[in-house]
C-alpha positions as CSV (number, residue, x, y, z in Angstrom):
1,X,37.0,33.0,-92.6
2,X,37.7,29.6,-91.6
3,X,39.2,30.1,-88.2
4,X,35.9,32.6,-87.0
5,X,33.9,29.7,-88.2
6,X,36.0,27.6,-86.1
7,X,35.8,30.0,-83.0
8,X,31.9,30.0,-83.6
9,X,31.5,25.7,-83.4
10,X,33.5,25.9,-79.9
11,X,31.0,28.1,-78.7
12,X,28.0,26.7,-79.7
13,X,29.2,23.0,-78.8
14,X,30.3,23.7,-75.6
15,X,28.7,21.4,-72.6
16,X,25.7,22.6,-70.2
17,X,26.5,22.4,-66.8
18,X,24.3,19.3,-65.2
19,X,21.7,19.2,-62.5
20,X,23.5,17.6,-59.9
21,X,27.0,20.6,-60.9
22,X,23.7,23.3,-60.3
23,X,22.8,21.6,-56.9
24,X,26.1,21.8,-55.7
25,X,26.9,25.5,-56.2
26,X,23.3,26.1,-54.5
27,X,24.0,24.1,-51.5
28,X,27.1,25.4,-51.7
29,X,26.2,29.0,-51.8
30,X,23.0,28.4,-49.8
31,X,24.0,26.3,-47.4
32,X,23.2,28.2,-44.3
33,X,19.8,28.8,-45.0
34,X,19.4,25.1,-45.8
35,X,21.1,24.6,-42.3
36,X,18.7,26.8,-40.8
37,X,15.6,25.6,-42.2
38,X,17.0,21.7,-41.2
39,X,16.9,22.8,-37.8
40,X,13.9,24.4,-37.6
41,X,12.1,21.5,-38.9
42,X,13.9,19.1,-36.1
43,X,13.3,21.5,-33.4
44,X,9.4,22.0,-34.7
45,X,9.4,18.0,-34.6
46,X,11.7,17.5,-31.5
47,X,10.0,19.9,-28.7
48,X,6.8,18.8,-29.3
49,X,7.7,15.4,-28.6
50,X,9.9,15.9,-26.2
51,X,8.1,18.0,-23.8
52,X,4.5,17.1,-25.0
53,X,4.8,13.8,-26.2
54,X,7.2,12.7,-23.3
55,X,5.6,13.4,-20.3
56,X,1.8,12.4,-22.0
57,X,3.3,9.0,-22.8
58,X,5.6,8.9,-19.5
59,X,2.1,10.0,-17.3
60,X,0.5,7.2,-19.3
61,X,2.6,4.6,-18.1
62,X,2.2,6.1,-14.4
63,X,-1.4,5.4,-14.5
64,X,-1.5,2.3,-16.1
65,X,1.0,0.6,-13.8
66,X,-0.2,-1.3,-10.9
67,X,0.5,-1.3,-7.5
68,X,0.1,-4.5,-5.6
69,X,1.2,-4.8,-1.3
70,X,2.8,-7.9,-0.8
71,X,3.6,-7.4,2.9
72,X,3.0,-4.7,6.2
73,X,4.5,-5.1,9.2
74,X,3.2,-2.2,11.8
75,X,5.9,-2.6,14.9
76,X,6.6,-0.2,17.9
77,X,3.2,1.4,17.8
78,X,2.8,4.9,19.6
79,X,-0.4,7.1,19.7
80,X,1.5,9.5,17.4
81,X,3.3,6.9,15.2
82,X,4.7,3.0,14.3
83,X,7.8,1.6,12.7
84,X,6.6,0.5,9.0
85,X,8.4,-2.5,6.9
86,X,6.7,-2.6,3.5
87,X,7.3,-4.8,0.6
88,X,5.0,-3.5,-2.5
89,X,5.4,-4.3,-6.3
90,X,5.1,-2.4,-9.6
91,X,3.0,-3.7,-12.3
92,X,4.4,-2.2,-15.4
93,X,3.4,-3.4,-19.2
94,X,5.3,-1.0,-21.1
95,X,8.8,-1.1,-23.3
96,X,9.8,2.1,-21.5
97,X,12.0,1.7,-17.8
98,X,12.7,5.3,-16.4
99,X,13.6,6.1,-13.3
100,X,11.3,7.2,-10.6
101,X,12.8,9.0,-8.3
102,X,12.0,8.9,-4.4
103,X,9.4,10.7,-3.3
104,X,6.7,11.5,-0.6
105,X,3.2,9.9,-1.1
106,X,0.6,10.1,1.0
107,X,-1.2,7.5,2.3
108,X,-5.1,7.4,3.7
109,X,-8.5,4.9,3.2
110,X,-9.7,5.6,-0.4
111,X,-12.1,8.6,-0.3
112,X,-10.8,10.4,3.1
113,X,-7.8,12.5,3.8
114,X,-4.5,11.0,4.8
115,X,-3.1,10.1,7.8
116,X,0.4,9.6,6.8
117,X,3.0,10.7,4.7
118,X,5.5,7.6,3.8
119,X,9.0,8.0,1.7
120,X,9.1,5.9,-1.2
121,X,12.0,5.0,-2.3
122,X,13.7,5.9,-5.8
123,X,13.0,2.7,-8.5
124,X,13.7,1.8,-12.0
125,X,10.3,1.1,-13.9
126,X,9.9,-2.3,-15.0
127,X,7.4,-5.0,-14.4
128,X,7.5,-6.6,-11.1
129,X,10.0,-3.9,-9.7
130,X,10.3,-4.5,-5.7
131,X,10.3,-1.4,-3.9
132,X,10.7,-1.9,-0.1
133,X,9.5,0.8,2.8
134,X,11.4,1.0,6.0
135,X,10.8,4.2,8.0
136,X,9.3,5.5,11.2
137,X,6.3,7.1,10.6
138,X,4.5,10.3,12.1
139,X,0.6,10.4,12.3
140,X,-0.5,13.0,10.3
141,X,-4.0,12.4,11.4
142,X,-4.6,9.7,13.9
143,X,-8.2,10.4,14.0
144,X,-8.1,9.2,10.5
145,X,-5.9,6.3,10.9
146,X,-8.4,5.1,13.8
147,X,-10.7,5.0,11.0
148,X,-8.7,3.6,8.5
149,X,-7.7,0.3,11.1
150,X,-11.4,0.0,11.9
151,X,-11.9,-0.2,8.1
152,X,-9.2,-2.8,7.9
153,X,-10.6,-4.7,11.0
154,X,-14.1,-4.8,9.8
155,X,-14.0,-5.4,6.0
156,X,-13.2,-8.4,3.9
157,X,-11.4,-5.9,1.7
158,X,-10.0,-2.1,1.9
159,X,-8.5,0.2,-0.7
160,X,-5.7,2.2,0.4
161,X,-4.6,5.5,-1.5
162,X,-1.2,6.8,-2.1
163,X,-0.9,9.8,-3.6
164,X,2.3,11.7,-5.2
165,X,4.3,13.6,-7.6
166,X,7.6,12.1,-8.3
167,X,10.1,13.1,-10.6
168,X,11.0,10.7,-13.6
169,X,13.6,10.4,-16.2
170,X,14.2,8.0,-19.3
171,X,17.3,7.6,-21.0
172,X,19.1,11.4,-21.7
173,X,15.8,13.0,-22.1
174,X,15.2,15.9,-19.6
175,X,13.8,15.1,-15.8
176,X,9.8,15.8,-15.5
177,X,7.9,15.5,-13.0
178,X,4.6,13.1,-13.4
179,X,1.2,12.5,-10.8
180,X,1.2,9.0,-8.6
181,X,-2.0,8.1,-7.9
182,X,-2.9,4.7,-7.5
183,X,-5.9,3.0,-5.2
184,X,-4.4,-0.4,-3.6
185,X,-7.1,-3.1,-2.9
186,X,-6.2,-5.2,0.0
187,X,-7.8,-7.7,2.1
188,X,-8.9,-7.1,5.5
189,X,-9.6,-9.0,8.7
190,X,-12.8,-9.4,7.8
191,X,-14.4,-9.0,11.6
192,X,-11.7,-11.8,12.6
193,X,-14.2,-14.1,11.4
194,X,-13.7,-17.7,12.7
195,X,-12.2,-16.5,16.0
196,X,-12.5,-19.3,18.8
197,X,-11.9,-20.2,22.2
198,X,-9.8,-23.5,21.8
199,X,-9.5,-23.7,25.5
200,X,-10.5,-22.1,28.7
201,X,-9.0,-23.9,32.2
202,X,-10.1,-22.2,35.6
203,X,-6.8,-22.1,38.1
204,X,-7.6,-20.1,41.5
205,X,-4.2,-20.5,42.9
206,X,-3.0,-18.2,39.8
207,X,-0.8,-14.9,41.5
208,X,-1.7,-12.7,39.0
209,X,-5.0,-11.8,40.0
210,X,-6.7,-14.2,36.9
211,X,-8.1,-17.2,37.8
212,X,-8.1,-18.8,34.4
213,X,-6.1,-19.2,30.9
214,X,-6.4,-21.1,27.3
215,X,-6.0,-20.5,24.0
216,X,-7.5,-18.5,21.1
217,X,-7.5,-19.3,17.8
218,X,-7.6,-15.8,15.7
219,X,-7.8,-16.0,11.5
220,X,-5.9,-13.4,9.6
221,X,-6.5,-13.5,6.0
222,X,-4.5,-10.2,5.2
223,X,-0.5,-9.8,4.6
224,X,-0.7,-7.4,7.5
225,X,1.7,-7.9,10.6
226,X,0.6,-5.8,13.8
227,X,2.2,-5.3,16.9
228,X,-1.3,-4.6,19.2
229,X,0.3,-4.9,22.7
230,X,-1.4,-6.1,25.4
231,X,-5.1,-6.5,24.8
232,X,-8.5,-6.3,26.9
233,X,-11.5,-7.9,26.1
234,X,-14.8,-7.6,27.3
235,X,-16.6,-10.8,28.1
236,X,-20.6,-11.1,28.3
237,X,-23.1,-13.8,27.7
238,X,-26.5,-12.5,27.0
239,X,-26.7,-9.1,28.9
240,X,-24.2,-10.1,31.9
241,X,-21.1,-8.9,32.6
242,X,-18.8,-11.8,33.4
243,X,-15.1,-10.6,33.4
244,X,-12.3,-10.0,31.1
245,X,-9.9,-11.9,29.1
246,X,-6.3,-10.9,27.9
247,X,-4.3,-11.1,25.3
248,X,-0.3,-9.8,26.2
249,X,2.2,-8.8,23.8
250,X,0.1,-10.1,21.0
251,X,1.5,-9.5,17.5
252,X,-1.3,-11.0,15.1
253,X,0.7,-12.6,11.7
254,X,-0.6,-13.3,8.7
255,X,-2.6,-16.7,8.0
256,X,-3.6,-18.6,11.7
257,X,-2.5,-17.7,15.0
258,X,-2.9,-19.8,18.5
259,X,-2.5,-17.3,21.5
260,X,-2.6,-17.6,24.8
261,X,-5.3,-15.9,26.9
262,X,-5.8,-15.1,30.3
263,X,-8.9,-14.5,32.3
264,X,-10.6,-13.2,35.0
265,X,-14.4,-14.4,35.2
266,X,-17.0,-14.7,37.5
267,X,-17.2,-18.2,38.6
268,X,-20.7,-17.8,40.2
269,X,-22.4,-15.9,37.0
270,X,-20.3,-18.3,34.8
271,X,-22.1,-21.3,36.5
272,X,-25.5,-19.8,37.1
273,X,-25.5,-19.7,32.7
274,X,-24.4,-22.8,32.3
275,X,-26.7,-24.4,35.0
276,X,-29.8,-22.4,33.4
277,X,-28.8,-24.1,29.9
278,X,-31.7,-26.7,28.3
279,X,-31.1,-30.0,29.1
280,X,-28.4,-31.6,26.4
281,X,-27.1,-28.3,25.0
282,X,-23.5,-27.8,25.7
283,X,-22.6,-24.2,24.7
284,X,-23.3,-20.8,26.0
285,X,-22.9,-17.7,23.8
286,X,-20.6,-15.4,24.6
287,X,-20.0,-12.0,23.1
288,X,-16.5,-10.1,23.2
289,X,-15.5,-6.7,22.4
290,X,-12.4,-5.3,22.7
291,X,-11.7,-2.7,25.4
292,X,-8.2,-1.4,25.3
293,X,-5.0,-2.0,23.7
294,X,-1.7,-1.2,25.4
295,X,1.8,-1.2,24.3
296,X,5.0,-0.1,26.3
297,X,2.6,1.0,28.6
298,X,0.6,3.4,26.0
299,X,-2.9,2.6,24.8
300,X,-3.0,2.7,21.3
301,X,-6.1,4.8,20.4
302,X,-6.4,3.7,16.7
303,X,-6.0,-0.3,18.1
304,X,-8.7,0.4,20.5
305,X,-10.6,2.2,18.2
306,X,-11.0,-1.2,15.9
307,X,-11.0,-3.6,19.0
308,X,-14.4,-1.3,19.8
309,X,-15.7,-1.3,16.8
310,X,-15.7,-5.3,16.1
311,X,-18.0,-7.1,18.2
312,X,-17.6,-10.9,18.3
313,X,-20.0,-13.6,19.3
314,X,-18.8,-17.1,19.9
315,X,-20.1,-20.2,21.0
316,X,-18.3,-21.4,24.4
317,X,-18.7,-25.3,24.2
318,X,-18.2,-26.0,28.2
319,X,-17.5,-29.8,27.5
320,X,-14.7,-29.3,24.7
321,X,-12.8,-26.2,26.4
322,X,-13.5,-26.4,30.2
């Protein structure tokens, strides 16, 4: 009797196993389906941000970036075309610095269609990111981009579109493809207000058919370089038709520019105003639109197009220029 009673305490003393023992056999037996789950749950969480959240936050950024033109330098221009050099900067606020790939925009005045298609270059996102523009470009629409440099020759300001779809990538996560779309604001030259005839001497003996030359003086408030070619102006004082000036090989810089003009007036009708002038009043108006421009021996129809469109009237003081 007393060793079944001592078979009979072993049993009943023996330990439980514990809850941690019990949660390793179950993993241990389980643990595929505890694998499975795991990944389900990541991937449920992962795809969604990856190919929702991603490219929502990545488009985001796109459209709250700024685009800002610090310089344009039109060079070489043909009917169909012109050598661009363009400096523009990126204005980016957030943490996140993909890559944007290169890609083709296209470029028109704000509300019409465009007239160019321009190559911009790939970039890495970041605040004040430099991206530069050096390529030949083809005139998709020169009707448009005679309106588009009328716009820029006649307004204080202009807002240039560029529209694209680049492709973007952050980091490891997967290439997407996001919408540019950004309206640049520039300045414009403003109807070259403050355009004036520093000087105007009369020389007869001159072989090139003018018979006089000076100086203008012609403001250009805008970062815009152009290469017009040689320019013809249209030159009347109240109704009559006195001549034309010229301005050759002009290329028109940002900020002030002095260039020499030539002219061929009418002496007679030029004398006939000034002697009809009131007593003590030294300056006839003169009004002067632009007629043609012509480079490499090419008028430029989208120059000549603004040159129309901008009517100027001046005041010719005969005792400071003649």
């Amino acid at each position: 009797m007393s060793d079944k009673a001592a078979v009979e305490e072993v049993a009943m003393t023996g330990a439980k196993p514990t809850f941690g023992a019990k949660l390793k056999a179950h993993f241990k037996k389980w643990w595929w389906a505890h694998l499975i789950v795991f990944c389900a749950v990541v991937l449920i969480i992962a795809l969604p941000l990856v190919y929702v959240g991603y490219p929502n936050i990545a488009q985001g950024d796109i459209n709250d970036s700024t685009l800002t033109v610090e310089s344009m330098v039109i060079t070489d221009p043909t009917p169909d075309g012109f050598q661009l050099n363009q400096k523009q900067v990126i204005g980016s606020g957030s943490i996140f610095h993909p890559k944007i790939y290169s890609f083709d925009a296209d470029v028109s005045l704000q509300g019409s269609p465009a007239f160019a298609t321009v190559t911009v270059p790939e970039v890495q996102a970041r605040d004040d990111a430099a991206v530069h523009v050096e390529q030949w470009v083809d005139l998709t629409d020169a009707d448009q981009f005679a309106a588009f440099s009328t716009a820029v020759m006649m307004n204080e300001e202009f807002n240039l579109g560029v529209y694209g779809e680049p492709d973007l990538k952050l980091g490891a996560l997967p290439k997407i493809d996001v919408t540019y779309n950004k309206t640049v604001t520039m300045k414009g030259l403003n109807k070259l207000k403050g355009f004036k005839i520093k000087s105007l001497r009369f020389d007869s003996d001159r072989e090139d058919g003018n018979n006089a030359h000076g100086t203008v003086f012609i403001p250009n408030p805008s970062v815009l370089q152009l290469s017009m070619g040689n320019i013809t102006l249209d030159i009347s004082s109240n109704g009559t038709a006195l001549g034309q000036s010229f301005l050759n090989d002009l290329v028109l810089n940002p900020g002030d520019n002095n260039v020499p003009m030539l002219s061929n007036l009418s002496n007679s009708k030029l004398f006939d105003i000034i002697g009809d002038l009131p007593a003590g009043a030294p300056t006839i108006p003169l009004t002067i639109v632009g007629k043609s421009s012509v480079y490499d021996g090419k008028e430029i129809p989208y120059f000549t197009a603004a040159l129309k469109a901008n009517e100027l009237v001046v005041d010719l003081n005969i005792l400071e220029v003649i």
